[in-house]
C-alpha positions in Angstrom: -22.0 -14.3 -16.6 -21.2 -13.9 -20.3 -17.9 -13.7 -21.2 -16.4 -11.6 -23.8 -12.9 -12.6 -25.9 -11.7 -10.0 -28.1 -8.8 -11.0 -30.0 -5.6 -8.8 -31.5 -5.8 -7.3 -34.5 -3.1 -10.0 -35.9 -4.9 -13.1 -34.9 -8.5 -12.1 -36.3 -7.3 -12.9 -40.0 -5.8 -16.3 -39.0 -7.9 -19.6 -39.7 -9.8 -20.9 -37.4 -8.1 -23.8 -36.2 -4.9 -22.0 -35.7 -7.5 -19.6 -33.3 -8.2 -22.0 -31.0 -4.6 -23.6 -30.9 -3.6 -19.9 -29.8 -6.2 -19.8 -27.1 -5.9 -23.5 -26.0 -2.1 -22.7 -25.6 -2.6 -19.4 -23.8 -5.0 -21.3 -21.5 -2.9 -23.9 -20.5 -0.2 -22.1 -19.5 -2.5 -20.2 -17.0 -3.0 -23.1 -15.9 0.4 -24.3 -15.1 1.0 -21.2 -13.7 -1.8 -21.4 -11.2 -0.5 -25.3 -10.3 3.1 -24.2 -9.2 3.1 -24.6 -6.2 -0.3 -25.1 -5.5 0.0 -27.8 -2.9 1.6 -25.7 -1.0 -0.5 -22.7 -0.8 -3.3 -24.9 -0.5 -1.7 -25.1 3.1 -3.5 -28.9 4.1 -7.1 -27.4 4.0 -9.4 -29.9 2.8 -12.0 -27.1 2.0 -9.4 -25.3 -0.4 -10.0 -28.2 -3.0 -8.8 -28.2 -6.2 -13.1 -27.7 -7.2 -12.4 -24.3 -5.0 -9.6 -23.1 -7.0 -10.9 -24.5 -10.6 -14.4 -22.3 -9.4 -12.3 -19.2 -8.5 -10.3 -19.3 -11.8 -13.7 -19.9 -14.2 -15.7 -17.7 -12.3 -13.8 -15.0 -10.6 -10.7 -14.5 -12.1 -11.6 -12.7 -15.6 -12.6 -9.6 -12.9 -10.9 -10.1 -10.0 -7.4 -11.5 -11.2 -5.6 -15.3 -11.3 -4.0 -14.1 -8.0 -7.3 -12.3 -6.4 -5.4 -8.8 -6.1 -7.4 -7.0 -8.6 -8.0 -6.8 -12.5 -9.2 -3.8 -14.9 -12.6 -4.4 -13.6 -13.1 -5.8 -10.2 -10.8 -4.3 -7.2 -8.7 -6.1 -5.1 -9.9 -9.3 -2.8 -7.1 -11.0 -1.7 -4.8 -8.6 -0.2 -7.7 -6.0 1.3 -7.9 -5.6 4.7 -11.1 -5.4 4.8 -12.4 -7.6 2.8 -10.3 -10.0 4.6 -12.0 -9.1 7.4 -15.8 -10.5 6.2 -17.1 -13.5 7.6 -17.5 -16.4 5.2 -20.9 -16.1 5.5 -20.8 -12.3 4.7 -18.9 -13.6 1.1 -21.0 -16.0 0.4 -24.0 -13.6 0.5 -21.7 -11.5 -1.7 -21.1 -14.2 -4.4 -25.1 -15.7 -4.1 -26.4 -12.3 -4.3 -24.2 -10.1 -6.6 -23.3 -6.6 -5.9 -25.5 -4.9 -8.9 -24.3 -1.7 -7.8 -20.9 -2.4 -8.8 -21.6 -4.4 -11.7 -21.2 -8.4 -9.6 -23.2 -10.0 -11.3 -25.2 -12.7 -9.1 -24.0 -16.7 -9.0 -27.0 -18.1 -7.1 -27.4 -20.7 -9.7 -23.7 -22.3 -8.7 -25.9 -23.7 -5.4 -24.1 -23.1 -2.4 -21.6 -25.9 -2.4 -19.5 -24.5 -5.2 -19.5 -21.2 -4.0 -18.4 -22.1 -0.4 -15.5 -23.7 -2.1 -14.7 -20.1 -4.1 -14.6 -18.3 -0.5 -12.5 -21.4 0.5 -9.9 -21.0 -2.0 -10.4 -17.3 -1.9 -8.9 -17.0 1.8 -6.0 -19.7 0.7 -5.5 -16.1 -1.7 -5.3 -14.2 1.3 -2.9 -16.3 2.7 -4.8 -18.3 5.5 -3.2 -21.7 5.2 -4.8 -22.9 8.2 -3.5 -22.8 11.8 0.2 -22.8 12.3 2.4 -24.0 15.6 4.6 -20.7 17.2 7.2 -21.3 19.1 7.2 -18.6 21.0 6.2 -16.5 24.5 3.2 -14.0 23.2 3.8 -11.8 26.2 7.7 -11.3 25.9 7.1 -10.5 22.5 5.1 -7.6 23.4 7.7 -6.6 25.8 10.1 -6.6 22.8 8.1 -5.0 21.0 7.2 -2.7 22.6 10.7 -2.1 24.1 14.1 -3.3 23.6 13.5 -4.5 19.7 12.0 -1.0 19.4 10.1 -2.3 16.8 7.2 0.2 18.2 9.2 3.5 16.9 7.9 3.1 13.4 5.5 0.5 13.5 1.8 0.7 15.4 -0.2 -2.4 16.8 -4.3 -1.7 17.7 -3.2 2.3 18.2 -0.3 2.1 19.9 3.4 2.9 18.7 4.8 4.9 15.8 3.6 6.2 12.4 7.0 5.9 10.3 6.0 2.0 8.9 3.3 -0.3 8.3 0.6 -0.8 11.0 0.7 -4.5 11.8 -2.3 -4.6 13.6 -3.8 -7.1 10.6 -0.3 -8.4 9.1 -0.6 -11.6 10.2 -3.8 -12.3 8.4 -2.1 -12.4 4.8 1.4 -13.7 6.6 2.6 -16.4 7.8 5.0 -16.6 10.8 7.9 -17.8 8.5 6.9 -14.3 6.2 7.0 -12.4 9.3 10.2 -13.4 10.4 12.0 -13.2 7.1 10.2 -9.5 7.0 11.7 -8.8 10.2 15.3 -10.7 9.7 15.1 -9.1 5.9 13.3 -5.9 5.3 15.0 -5.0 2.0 13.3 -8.9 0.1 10.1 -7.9 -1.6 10.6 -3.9 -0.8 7.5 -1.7 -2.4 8.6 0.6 -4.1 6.2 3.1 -1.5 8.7 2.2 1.4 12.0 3.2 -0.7 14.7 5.2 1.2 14.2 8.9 0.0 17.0 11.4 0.8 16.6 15.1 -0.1 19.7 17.8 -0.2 18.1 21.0 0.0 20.6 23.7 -1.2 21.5 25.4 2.0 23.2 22.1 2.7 20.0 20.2 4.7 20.0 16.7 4.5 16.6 15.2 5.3 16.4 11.2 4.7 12.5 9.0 5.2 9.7 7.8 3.5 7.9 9.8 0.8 4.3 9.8 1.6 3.4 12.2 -1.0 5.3 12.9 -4.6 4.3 15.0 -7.6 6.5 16.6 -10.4 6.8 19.7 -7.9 6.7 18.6 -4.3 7.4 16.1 -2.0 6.3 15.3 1.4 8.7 13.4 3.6 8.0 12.2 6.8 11.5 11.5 8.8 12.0 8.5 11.5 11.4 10.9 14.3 8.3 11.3 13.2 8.3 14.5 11.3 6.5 15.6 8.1 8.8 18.1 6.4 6.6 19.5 2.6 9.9 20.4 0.5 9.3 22.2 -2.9 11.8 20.5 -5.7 12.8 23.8 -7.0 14.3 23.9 -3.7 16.6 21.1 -3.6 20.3 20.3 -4.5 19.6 16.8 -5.2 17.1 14.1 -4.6 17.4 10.2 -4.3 15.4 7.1 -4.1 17.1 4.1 -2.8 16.0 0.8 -3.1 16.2 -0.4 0.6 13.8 0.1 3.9 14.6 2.6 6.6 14.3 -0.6 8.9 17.2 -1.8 10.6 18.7 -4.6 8.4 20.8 -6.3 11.4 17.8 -8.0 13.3 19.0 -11.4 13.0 22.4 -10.9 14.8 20.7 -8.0 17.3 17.9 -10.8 18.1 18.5 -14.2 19.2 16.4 -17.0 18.0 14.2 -16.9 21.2 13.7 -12.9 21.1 12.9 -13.4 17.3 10.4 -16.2 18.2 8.8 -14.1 20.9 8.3 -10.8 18.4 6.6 -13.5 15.8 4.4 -14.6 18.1 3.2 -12.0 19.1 2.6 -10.9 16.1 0.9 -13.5 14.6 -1.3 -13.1 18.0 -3.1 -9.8 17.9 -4.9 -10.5 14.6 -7.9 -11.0 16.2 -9.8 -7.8 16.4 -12.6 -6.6 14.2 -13.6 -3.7 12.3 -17.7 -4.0 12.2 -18.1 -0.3 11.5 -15.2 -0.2 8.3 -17.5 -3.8 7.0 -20.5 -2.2 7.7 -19.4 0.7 5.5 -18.0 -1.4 2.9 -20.8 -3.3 2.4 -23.6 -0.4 2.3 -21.3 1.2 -0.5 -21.9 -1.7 -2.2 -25.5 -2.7 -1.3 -24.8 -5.6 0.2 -27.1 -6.6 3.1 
């Protein structure tokens, strides 16, 4: 794979020494930012070796990103859903074989070694840290779920339950139980900006508060907790805010005890263990992979 550098308009007139002293230090500092905390993401996995992670960086990272989520050429590997849900052996076909389609090119020559080290350090990027101890009862969790915690109102597991959040039928692949309980105990830390509070005062004195699923410069469709999609023209409204904070309860830790909060997390962390052969099946045809 040839690698192009094209350098800023200022630095092309400097001497060469200076050049590489730029890039050198530029370089290194990736590399210190990829160290932090690298232990720890590594998560124990003897696979995830440091050759893995010094293989992803020289090889995938210029298209894919330093983090795997996606760079101005290559989409998103870490974080997608389905990709996550490809078999190592369906990546490693991917890497040996390319995807010419899309412009990947092919590393056959790495030998199969180095590449099964990539896909190793790749799923430490998607957050698979190896298996982790739950203290917790799977099946009260459901019933939590499910009912008192009401948890089911917005969110929906395998089909079942409410449209108004995120569907955590795969959330524990990229999350660990300790990220799922601090989502649950605090929804408002690492908010998307997608799940912001909107409210929307229409001028006959409406109030309508939810999640915006659709925004332009003219309209805005809100779906409400109950469920509701309401399609409100902005000429029509009083007044229109976004608010920084999720429409999910904030008071989980005092409403939950630590058992009823180990319960919902392991259950959680359970029901990642479907498949979705026809969406991979799909994914790799648009990309001519076999």
């Amino acid at each position: 794979m040839k690698i192009r550098f094209v350098l800023p308009r200022f630095a092309r007139k400097r001497p060469v020494p200076l050049l590489f002293a730029i890039l050198a230090s530029h370089f290194a500092a990736v590399a210190v930012a990829l160290n932090v905390g690298g232990d720890q993401r590594l998560g124990g996995n003897p696979t995830a070796s440091t050759q893995g992670k010094q293989a992803f960086i020289s090889r995938c990272s210029t298209c894919h990103g330093i983090d795997g989520r996606g760079g101005e050429h290559a989409p998103d590997i870490a974080t997608s859903a389905v990709v996550q849900q490809l078999s190592d052996a369906d990546l490693d076909a991917i890497v040996r074989n390319g995807v010419p389609s899309r412009g990947m090119p092919s590393f056959q020559a790495l030998g199969l070694a180095e590449i099964k080290t990539m896909v190793a350090y790749l799923r430490v990027l998607q957050g698979r840290n190896g298996a982790v101890k739950v203290n917790g009862n799977t099946s009260r969790g459901r019933e939590l779920f499910f009912g008192p915690a009401h948890c089911s109102d917005c969110h929906m597991i395998r089909g079942e339950g409410g449209f108004l959040g995120p569907d955590l039928s795969d959330y524990s692949r990229s999350h660990s139980p300790e990220n799922i309980r601090q989502a649950i105990v605090n929804p408002n830390r690492d908010l998307s900006p997608k799940a912001d509070t909107v409210t929307a005062f229409t001028r006959d004195g409406s109030k309508l508060a939810g999640v915006a699923r659709n925004e332009d410069n003219f309209s805005l469709q809100l779906q409400t907790p109950d469920g509701s999609f309401h399609l409100l023209m902005k000429s029509d409204l009083a007044a229109l805010s976004h608010d920084h904070h999720s429409l999910m309860p904030s008071d989980y830790a005092s409403r939950l005890s630590a058992r009823d909060l180990d319960d919902v997390v392991s259950f959680l962390a359970s029901v990642c263990t479907g498949s979705r052969g026809g969406a991979i099946t799909d994914w790799k045809a648009a990309r001519g992979v076999n």
